[in-house]
C-alpha positions in Angstrom: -1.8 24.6 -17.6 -3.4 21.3 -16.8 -6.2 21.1 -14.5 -6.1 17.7 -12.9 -8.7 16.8 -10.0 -8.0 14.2 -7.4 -11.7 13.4 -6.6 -11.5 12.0 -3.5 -9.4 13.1 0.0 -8.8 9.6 0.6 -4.9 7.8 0.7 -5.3 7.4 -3.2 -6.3 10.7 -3.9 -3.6 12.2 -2.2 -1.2 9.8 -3.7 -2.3 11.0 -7.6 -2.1 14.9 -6.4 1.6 13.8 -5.1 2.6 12.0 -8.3 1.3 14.7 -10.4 2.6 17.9 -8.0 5.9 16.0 -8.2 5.7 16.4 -11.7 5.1 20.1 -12.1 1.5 20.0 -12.3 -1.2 21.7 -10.2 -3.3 19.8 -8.7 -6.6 20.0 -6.7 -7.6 17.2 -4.0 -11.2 17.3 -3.9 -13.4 15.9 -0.8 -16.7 15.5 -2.6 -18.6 14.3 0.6 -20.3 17.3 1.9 -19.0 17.9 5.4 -19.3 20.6 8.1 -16.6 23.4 6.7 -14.1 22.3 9.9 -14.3 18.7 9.1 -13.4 19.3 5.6 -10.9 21.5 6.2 -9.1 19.1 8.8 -9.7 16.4 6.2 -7.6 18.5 4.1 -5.3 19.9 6.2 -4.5 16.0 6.9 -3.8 14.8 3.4 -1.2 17.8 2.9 0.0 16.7 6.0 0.8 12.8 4.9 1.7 14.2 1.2 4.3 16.2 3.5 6.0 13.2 5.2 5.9 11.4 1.6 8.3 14.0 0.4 10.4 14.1 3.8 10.9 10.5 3.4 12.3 10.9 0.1 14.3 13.4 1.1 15.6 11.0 3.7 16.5 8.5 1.3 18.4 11.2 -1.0 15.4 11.4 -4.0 14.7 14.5 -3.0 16.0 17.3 -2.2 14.4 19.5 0.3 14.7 22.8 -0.8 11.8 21.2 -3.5 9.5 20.5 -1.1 7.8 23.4 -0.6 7.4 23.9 -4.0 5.8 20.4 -4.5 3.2 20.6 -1.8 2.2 24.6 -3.4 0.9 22.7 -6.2 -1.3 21.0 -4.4 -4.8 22.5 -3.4 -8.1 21.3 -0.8 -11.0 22.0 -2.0 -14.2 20.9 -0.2 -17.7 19.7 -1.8 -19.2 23.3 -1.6 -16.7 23.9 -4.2 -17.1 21.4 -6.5 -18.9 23.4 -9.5 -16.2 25.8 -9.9 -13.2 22.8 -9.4 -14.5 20.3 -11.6 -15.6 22.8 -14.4 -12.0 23.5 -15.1 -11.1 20.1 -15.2 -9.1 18.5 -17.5 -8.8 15.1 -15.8 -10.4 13.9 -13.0 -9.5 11.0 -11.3 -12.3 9.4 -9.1 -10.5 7.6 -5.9 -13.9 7.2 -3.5 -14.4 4.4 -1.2 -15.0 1.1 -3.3 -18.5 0.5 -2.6 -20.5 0.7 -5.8 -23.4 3.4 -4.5 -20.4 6.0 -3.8 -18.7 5.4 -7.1 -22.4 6.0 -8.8 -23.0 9.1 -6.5 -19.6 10.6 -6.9 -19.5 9.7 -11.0 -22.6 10.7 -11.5 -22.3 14.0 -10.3 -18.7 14.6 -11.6 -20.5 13.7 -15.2 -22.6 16.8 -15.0 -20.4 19.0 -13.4 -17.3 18.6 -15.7 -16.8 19.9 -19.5 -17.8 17.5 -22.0 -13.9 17.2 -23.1 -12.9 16.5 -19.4 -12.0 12.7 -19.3 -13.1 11.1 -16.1 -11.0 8.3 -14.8 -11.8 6.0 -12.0 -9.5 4.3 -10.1 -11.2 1.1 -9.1 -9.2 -2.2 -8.1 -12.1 -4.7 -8.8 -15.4 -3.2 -10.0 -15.6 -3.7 -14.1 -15.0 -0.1 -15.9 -18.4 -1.1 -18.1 -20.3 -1.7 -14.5 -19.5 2.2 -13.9 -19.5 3.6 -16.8 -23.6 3.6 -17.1 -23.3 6.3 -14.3 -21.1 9.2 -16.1 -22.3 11.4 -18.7 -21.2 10.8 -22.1 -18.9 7.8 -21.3 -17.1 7.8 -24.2 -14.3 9.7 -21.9 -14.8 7.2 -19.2 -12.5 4.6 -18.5 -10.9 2.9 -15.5 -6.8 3.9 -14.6 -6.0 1.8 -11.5 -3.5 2.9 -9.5 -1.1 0.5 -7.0 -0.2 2.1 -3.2 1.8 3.4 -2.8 0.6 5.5 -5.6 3.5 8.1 -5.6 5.6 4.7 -5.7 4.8 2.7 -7.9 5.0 3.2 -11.7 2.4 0.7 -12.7 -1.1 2.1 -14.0 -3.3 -0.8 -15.1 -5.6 1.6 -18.4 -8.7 -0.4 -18.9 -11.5 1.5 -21.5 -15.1 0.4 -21.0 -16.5 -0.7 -24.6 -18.1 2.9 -25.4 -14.2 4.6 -24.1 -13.3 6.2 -27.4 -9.8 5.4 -28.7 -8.3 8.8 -28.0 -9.3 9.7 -24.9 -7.4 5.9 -23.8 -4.4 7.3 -26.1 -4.7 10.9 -24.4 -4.9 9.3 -21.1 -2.1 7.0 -21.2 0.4 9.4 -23.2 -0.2 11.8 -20.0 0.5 9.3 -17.6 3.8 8.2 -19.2 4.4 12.3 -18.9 5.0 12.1 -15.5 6.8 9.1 -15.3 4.2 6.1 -15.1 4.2 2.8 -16.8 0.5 2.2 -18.4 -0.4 -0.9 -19.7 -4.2 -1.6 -21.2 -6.4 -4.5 -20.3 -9.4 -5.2 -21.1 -12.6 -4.3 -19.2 -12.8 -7.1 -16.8 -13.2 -7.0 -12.8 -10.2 -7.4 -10.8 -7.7 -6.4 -13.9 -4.4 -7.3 -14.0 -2.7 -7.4 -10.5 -5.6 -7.8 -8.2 -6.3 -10.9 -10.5 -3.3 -12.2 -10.2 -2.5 -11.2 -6.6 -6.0 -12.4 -5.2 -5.0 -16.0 -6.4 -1.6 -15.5 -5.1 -2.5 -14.3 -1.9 -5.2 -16.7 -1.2 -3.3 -19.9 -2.0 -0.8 -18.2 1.0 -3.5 -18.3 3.3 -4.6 -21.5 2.2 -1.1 -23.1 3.0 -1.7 -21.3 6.3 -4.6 -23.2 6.7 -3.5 -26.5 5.4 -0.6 -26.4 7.4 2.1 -27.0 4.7 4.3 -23.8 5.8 4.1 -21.0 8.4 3.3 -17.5 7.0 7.0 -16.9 8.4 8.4 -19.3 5.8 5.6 -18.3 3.0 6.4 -15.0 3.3 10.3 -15.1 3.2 9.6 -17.5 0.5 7.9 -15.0 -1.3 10.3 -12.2 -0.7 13.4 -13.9 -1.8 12.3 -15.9 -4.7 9.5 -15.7 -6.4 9.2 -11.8 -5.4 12.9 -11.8 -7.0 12.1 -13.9 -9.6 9.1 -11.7 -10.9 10.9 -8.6 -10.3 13.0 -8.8 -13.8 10.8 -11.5 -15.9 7.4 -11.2 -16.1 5.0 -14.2 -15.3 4.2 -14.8 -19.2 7.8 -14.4 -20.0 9.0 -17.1 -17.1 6.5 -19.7 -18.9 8.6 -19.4 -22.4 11.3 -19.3 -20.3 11.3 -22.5 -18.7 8.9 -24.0 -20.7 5.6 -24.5 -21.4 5.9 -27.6 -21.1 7.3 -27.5 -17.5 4.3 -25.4 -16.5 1.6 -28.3 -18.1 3.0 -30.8 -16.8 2.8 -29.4 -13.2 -0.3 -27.8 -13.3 -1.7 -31.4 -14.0 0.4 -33.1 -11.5 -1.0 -30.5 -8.7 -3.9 -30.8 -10.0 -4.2 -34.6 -9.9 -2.3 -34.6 -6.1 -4.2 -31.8 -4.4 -7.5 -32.8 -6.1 -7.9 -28.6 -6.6 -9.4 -27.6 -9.8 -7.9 -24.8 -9.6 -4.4 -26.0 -10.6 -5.5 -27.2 -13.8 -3.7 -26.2 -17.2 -5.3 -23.0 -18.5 -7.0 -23.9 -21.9 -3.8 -21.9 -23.5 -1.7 -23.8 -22.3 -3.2 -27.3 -23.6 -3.5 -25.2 -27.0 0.5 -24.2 -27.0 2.0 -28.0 -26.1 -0.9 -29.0 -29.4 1.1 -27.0 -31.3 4.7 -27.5 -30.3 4.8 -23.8 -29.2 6.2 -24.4 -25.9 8.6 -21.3 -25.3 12.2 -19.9 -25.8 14.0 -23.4 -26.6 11.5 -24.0 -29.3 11.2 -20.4 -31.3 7.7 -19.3 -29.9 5.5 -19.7 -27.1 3.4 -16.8 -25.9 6.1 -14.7 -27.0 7.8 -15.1 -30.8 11.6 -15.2 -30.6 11.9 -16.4 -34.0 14.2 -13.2 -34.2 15.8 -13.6 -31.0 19.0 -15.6 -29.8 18.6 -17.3 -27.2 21.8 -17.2 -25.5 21.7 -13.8 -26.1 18.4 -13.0 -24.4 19.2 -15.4 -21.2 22.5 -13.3 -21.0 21.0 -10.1 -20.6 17.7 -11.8 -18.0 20.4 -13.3 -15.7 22.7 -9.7 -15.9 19.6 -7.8 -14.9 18.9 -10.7 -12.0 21.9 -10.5 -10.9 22.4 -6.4 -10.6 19.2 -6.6 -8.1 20.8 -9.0 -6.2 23.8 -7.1 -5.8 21.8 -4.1 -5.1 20.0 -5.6 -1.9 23.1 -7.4 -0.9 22.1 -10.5 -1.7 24.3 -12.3 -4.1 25.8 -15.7 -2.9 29.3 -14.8 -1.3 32.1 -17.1 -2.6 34.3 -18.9 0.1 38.0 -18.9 -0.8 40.4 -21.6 0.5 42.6 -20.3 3.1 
């Protein structure tokens, strides 16, 4: 049997013993902040609790089906710091979900370093801070490395797997073949703050509140704007994969007219981007772009993108309804 540690009593913590009790595993949520033995144990008692009305949700909705539940939440054990020698010793994987404030990631690293097995691989879960920043506080940190997880955690499949330079190559293979165990999607990136999705969503979200601010739209209109295209868009094609799609091209030529209208900076062409239209290799139309489709027909490929748009519009009820003559 596995021993996986949720370090951490915190939202993400309980989310990763959910995800992992919902796949069969045993699972202990760990409060590593010593506490008075009552606090603790309501701390506890509370994360069952929400793990709890997870599950009834999902029964709601027909996932799940509620003679299971019992058995998911079984799998799932409190534990309070005073425990933490014996907890951590069996560990297998621990998964580090502390507040993100660097002195309690070094405190609660540090001490998971010396209190787990040298084969235990320690993973934390930071959004922002770089996996090579936090590494310097764990113990032999060649089986350290960052696994970011998105809320809902018991949700969403996305894990963003980023190894810090001294992660050695088979604890990240070990890692990421256990996540896709229990149904997650992992994808690697490098060890650079703010990853993949907090990268991209900080930008995101700031230029929202910046239209806010400017005046251009309400967050009424930004939002719905968001919800029903670009959230739609994004939700079959990924944001690499639009750029070959309509061109890259299309994308230099308006990054450079925004650019030159808003007077931002920030809209200018990624250096990529200037390198691709150099070389003529602007996308889908033209063989390669970020992607190579030097294999691929085209026709063929759009087909099965706009068949795959089209089923999740259907699905939320959202396809354009054709008016018939009477």
């Amino acid at each position: 049997m596995t021993n996986i540690v949720a370090l951490g009593a915190g939202r993400m913590g309980r989310g990763i013993a959910q995800v992992f009790a919902y796949a069969g595993h045993d699972v202990t949520v760990l409060d590593f902040k010593p506490r008075a033995p009552e606090e603790a144990a309501k701390l506890l008692a509370a994360g069952k609790q929400e793990v709890a009305q997870n599950l009834a949700f999902l029964v709601d909705l027909n996932v799940l089906d509620a003679g299971e539940v019992d058995a998911i939440l079984d799998r799932i054990k409190g534990a309070s710091a005073d425990q933490a020698e014996a907890v951590l010793g069996a560990a297998d994987y621990v998964f580090e979900g502390v507040p993100e404030v660097m002195s309690a990631k070094e405190d609660a690293l540090a001490r998971a370093g010396k209190l787990t097995r040298p084969d235990c691989i320690i993973a934390s879960t930071t959004s922002t801070m770089s996996v090579n920043a936090l590494s310097k506080f764990v113990e032999r940190p060649e089986r350290f490395l960052n696994a970011h997880w998105l809320n809902p955690a018991y949700l969403i499949p996305l894990v963003e797997v980023s190894p810090g330079d001294g992660t050695k190559e088979e604890v990240v293979t070990q890692l990421t073949d256990f996540l896709k165990s229990v149904g997650k999607v992992p994808v690697r990136c490098k060890a650079s703050p703010g990853y993949i999705v907090p990268r991209i969503q900080a930008a995101a979200m700031n230029e929202a509140a910046r239209m806010v601010e400017e005046g251009v739209a309400t967050a009424e209109d930004i939002d719905t704007a968001v919800r029903v295209g670009f959230g739609l868009r994004y939700a079959t094609m990924g944001l690499v994969e639009f750029i070959d799609w309509g061109g890259v091209d299309i994308l230099y030529y308006a990054c450079n007219y925004l650019q030159q209208e808003l007077q931002a900076d920030r809209y200018a062409p990624a250096q990529i981007v200037n390198q691709k239209m150099a070389s003529g290799e602007l996308g889908l139309s033209h063989g390669k772009g970020f992607y190579d489709y030097s294999e691929v027909d085209p026709d063929k490929f759009r087909a099965e993108k706009l068949s795959t748009f089209v089923a999740l519009l259907r699905h939320m009820d959202m396809l354009p309804q054709l008016k018939r003559s009477q």
